[in-house]
C-alpha positions in Angstrom: -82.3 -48.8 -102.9 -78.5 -47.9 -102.6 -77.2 -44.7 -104.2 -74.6 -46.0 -105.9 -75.1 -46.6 -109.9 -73.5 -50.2 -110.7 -74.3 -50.4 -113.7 -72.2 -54.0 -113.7 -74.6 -55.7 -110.8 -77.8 -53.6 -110.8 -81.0 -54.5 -112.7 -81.5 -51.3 -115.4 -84.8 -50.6 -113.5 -82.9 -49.7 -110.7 -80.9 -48.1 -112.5 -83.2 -45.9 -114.2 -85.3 -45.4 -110.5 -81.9 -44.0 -109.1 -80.7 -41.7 -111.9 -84.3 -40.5 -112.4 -84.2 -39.5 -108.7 -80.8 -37.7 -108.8 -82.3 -35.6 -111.7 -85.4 -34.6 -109.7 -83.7 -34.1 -106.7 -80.9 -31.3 -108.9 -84.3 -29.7 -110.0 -83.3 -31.1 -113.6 -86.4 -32.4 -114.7 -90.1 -31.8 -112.8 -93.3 -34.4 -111.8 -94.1 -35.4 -115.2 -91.2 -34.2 -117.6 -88.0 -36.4 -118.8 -87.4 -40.2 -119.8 -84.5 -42.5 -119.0 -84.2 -45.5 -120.8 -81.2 -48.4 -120.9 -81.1 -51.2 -123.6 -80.1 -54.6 -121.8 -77.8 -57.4 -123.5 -80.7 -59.2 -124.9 -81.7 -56.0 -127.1 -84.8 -55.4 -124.6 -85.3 -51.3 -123.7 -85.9 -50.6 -120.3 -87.8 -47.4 -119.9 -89.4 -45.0 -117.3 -93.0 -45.5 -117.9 -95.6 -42.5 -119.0 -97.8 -40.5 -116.6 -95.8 -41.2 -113.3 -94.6 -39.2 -110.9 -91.0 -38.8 -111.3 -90.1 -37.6 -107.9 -91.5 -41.0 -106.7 -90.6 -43.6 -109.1 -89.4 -47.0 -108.1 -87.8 -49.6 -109.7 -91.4 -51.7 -109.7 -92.4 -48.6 -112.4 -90.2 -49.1 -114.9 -91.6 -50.4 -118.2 -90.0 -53.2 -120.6 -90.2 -53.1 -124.1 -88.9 -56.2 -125.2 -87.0 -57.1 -128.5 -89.8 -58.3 -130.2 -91.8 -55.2 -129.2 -94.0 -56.6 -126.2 -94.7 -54.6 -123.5 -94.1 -55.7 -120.0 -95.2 -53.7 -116.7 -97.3 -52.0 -114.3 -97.6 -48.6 -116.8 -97.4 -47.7 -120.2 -94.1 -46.7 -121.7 -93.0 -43.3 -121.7 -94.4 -41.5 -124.8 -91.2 -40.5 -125.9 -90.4 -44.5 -126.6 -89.8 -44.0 -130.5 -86.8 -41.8 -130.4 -85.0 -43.9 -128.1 -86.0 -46.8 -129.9 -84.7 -45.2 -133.1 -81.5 -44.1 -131.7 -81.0 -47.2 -130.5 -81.1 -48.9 -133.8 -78.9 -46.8 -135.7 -76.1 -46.5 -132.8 -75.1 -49.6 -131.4 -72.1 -48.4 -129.0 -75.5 -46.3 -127.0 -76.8 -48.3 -124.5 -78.6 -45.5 -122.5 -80.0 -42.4 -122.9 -81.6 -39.4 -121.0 -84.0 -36.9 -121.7 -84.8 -34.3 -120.0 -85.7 -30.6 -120.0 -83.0 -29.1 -117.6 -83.7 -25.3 -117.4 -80.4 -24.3 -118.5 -80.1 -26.5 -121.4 -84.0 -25.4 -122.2 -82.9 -21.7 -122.3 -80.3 -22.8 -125.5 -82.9 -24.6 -126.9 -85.7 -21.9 -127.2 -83.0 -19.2 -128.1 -82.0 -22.3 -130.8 -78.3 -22.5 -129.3 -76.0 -25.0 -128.5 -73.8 -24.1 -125.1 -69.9 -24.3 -126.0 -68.4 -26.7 -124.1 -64.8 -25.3 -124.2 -66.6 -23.1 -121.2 -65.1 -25.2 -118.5 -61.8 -27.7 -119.2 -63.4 -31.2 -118.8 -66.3 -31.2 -120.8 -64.7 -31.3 -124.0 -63.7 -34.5 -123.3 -66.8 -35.6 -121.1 -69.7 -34.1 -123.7 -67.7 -33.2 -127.1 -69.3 -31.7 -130.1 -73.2 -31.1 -129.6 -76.4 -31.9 -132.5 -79.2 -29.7 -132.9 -82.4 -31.5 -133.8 -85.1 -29.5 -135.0 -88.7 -29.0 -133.6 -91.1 -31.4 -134.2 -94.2 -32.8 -132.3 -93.3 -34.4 -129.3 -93.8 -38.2 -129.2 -93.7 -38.2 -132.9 -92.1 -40.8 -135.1 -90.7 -37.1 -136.9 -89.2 -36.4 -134.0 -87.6 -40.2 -133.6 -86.4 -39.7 -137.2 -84.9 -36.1 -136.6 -83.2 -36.9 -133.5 -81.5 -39.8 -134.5 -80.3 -38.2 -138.0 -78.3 -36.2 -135.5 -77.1 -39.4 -133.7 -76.0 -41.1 -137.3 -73.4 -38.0 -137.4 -71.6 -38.9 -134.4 -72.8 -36.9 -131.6 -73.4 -38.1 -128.3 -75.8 -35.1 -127.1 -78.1 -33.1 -129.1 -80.2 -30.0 -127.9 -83.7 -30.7 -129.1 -85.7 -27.6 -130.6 -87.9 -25.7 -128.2 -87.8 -28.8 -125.9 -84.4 -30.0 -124.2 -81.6 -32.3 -124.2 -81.6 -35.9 -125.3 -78.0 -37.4 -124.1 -76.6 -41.3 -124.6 -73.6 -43.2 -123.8 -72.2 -46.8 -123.3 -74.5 -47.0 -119.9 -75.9 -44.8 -117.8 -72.9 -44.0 -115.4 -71.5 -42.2 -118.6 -74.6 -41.0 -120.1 -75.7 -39.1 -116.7 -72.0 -37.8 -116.2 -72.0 -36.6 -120.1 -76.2 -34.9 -119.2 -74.8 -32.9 -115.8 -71.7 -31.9 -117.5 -73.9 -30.5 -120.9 -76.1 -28.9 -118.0 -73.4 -27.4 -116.0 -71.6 -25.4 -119.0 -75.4 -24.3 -120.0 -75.7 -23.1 -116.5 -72.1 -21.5 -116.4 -72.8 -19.4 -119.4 -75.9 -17.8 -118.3 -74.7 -17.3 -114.9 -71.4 -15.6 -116.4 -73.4 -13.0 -118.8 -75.3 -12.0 -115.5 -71.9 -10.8 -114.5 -69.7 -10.3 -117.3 -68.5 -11.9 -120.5 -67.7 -15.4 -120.7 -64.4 -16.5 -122.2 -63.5 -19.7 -123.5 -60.9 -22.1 -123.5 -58.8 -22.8 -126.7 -58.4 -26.6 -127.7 -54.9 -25.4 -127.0 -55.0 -24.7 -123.9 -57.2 -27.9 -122.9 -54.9 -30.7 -124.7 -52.1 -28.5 -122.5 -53.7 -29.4 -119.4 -53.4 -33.0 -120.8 -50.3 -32.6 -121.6 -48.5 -31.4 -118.5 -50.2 -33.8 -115.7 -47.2 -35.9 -114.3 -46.8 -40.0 -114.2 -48.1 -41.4 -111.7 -46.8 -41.8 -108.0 -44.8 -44.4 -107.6 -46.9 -47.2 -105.1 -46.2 -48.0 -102.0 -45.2 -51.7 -101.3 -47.6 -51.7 -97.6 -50.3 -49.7 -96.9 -52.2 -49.4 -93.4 -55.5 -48.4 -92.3 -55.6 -47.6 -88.9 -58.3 -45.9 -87.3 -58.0 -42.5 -87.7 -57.2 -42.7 -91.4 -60.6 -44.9 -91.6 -62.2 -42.2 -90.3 -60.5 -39.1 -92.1 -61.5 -41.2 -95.2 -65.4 -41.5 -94.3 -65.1 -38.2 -93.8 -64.2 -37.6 -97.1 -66.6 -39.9 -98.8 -69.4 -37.8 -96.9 -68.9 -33.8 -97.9 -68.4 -35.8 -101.4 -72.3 -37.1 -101.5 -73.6 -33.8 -99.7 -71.4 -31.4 -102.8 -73.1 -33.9 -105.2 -76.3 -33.5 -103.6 -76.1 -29.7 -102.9 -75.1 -29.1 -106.7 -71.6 -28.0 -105.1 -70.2 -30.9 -107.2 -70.9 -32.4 -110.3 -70.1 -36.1 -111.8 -66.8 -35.3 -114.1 -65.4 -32.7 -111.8 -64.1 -32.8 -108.0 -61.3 -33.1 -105.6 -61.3 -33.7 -102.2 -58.4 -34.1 -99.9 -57.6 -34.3 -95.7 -54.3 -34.6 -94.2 -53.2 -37.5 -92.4 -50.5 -37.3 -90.7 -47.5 -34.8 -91.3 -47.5 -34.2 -94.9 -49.1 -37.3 -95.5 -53.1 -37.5 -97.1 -56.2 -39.2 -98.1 -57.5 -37.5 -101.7 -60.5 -39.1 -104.4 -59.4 -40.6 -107.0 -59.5 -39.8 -110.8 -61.9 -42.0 -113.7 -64.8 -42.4 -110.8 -68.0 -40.2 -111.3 -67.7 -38.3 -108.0 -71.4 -39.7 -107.1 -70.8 -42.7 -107.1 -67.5 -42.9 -105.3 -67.1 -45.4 -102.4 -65.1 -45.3 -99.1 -62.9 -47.8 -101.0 -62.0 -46.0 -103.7 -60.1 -42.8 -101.7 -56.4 -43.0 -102.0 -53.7 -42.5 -99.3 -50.7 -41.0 -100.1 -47.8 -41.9 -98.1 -44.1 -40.5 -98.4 -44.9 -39.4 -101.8 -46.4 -43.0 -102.7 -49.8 -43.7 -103.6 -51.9 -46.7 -102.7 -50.9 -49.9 -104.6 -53.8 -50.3 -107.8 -55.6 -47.0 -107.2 -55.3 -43.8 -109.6 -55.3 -40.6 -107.3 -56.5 -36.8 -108.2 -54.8 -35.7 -111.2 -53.8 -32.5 -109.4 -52.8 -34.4 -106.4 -49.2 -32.5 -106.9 -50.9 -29.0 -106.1 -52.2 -31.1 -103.4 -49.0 -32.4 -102.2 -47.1 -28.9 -102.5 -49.6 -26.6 -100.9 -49.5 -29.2 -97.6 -45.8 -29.2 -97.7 -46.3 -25.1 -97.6 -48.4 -24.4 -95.3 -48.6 -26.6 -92.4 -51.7 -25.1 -90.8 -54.0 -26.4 -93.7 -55.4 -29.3 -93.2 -57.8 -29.6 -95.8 -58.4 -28.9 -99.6 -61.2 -28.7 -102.2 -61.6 -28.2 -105.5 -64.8 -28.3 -107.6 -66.8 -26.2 -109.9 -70.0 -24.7 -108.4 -72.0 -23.3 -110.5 -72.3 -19.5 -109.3 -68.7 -19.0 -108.4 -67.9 -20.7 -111.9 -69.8 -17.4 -113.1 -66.5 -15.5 -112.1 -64.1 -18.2 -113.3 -65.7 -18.0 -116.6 -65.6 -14.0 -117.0 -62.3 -13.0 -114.8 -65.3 -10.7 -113.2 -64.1 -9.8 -109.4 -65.6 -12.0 -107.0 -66.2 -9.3 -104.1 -67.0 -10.9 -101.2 -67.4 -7.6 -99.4 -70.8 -8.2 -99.1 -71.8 -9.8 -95.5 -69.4 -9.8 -92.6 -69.6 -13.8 -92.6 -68.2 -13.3 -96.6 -66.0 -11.9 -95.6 -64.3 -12.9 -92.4 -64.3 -16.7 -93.8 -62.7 -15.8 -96.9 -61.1 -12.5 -97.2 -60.6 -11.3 -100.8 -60.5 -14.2 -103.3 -57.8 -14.1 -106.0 -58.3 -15.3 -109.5 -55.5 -16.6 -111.4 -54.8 -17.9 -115.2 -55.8 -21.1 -116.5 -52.6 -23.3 -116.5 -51.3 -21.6 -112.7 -52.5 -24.9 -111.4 -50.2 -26.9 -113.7 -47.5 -29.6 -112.3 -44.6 -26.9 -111.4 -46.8 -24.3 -111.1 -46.1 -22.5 -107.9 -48.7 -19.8 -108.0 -51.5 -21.2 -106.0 -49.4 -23.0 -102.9 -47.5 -19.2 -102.5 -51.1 -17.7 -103.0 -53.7 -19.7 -100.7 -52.5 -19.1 -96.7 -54.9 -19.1 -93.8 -56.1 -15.7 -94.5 -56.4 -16.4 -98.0 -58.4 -19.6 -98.2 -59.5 -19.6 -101.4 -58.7 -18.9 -105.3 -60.1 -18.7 -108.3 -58.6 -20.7 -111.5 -60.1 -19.0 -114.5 -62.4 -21.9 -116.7 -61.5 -24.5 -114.4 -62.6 -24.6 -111.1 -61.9 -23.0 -107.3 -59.8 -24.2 -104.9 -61.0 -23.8 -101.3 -58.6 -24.6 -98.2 -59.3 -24.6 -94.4 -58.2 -26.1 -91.1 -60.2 -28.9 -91.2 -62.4 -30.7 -93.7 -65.8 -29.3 -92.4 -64.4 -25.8 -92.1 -63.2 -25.9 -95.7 -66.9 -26.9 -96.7 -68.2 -24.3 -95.1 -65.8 -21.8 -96.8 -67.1 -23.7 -100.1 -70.9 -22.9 -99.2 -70.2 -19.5 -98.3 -68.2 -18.4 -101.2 -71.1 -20.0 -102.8 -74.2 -17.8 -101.6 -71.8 -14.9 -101.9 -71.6 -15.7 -105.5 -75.1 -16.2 -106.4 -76.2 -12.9 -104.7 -74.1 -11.3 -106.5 -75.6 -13.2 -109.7 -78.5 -12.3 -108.8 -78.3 -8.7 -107.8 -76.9 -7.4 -111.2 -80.7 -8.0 -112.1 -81.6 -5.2 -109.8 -78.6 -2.9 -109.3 -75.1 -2.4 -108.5 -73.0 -3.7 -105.8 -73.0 -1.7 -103.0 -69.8 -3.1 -100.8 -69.2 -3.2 -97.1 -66.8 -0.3 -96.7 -63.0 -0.2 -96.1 -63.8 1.1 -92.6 -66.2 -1.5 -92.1 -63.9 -4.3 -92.8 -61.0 -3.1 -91.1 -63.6 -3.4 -88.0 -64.4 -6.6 -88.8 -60.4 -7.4 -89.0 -59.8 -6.1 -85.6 -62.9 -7.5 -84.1 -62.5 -11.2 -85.7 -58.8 -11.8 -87.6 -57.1 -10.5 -84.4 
């Protein structure tokens, strides 16, 4: 089974196997919990079946309702079949839906919450506004009716009362993009109160971000791909699956790029979920020109000025990951003074205002410099740099585990630093 969700050319049972799998394998749903279902062009649901393991399923598992309410299949239908069914028939621009009970998204739901999405910039757009269907037996036809009366007012994700999420969009490339997202801001916020105060972004302050992104490159009228840009792109396509799969990355959020040659690059593009990117769809940028029909990285201008900069990086990542997000949420100080590896990789990481990564913006690409290879953007994401592309990964996955022990100490006490004489040692013994 590939792991790339075409939802154009692939049966929905595959489909649903594949998505099902991603959510199981992200520790987003367990064994027996959660239901995927996609409605095919004939008005037949497609539907993970009831009682079977989820970390296993395979396409062969997935159950049929059909139009006229038959059952086809190995297993019966998951039992949660009458509130997709009802959604379904009151919103006809849904075509799949996910339910689940992320632990994130379960902690709003038993506190009776919804997560504000203005936590991180995209998922305004990505989620928008959030329902809130009250409890009722699970399985129920209540439930059906209570979950679509949310549906009727417009909302494409709905936190369901001491029970989860139920999320749906035109097919289940957006639905599962529009689930992480919800997830990751649920995350985000709980992470961020374990270290501070989350802060928000203003509707303002998001349509700015819109606002200010620059027309496109102009395209180049020949484009090459000789060997070593064939391979600086695989590369590329490569630490993208493995930050997807290490929960580094998430669908709506995530730039990669890799220098070519001189200030030449290769960077992912923009509008493709970052799991299911191909090879193909990376885009060269030549002499300031992109590649003819492709639509890079909106912020392939920091890109572009930070290489011009600073000759000795090579390589530049941005993404949100979810325990160093804590500290982009909050402003908190991200002290990495607390292993030698911390800090000999990366220093002492900056945080700057949301909006210092906007076109013109000149903050960052004075900022980031080989002993400063990474920042922090306030509600947006970090930016991690390095010599190479598996060097900056590595600086990514580092800054990472320093962030989530320091989540996960303030449980137990108070940061007790590497001192100032320790880390000059360190300086004279490694940065010479």
């Amino acid at each position: 089974m590939t792991d790339i969700l075409n939802t154009q050319l692939m049966h929905p049972r595959d489909q649903i196997a594949l998505v099902m799998t991603r959510i199981y394998r992200r520790g987003l749903t367990t064994t027996s919990g959660g239901n995927i279902s996609v409605m095919d062009e004939n008005g037949d649901i497609w539907i993970s079946p009831s009682a079977v393991d989820k970390g296993r399923l395979q396409p062969s598992d997935i159950v049929c309702v059909k139009k006229d309410g038959t059952i086809e299949g190995l297993h019966r239908p998951s039992s949660e079949f009458p509130f997709h069914k009802a959604i379904y028939e009151i919103r006809p621009d849904i075509k799949a839906i996910i339910h689940a009970h992320p632990p994130a998204l379960v902690s709003f739901s038993i506190v009776r919450a919804i997560p504000d999405t203005n936590i991180i910039s995209q998922a305004q757009h990505v989620v928008g506004h959030v329902g809130y269907a009250e409890y009722e037996l699970p399985g129920s036809e209540a439930l059906g009716a209570k979950i679509a009366k949310e549906f009727t007012k417009g909302y494409k994700a709905v936190i369901m009362e001491n029970h989860g999420t139920v999320v749906g969009g035109s097919n289940l490339v957006d639905t599962f993009e529009r689930f992480e997202t919800l997830e990751f801001c649920a995350r985000t916020i709980l992470y961020g109160k374990s270290v501070g105060s989350p802060s928000y972004l203003t509707d303002e302050q998001i349509q700015a971000f819109e606002d200010q992104v620059p027309a496109p490159l102009l395209e180049m009228e020949v484009v090459e791909h000789p060997s070593d840009e064939r391979e600086k792109r695989l590369e590329i396509y490569n630490i993208v699956k493995r930050a997807c799969t290490q929960g580094l990355m998430i669908s709506s959020y995530g730039t990669i790029s890799t220098r070519w040659r001189g200030d030449d690059f290769l960077i992912t593009p923009t509008g493709i979920p970052r799991w299911d990117m191909q090879v193909e769809d990376i885009v060269q940028i030549r002499d300031g020109k992109r590649e003819p029909g492709k639509n890079p990285s909106r912020t392939t201008y920091l890109h572009q000025e930070i290489y011009k900069k600073h000759p000795e990086i090579n390589s530049i990542i941005l993404t949100q990951s979810p325990y160093l997000m804590a500290f982009a949420v909050t402003g908190t100080n991200f002290n990495v003074r607390t292993i030698p590896e911390s800090w000999i990789f990366l220093q002492d990481v900056s945080s700057v205002d949301f909006g210092s990564h906007f076109n013109n913006q000149t903050t960052i690409p004075d900022l980031v410099a080989k002993n400063n290879p990474a920042v922090i953007i306030k509600n947006d994401c970090v930016l991690v740099t390095g010599n190479s592309l598996l060097q900056t990964f590595d600086y990514l996955e580092v800054a990472e585990f320093s962030a989530k022990s320091l989540v996960l100490c303030a449980s137990i006490g108070n940061l007790v630093p590497i001192s100032n004489e320790q880390v000059e040692e360190l300086r004279a013994a490694f940065l010479k």
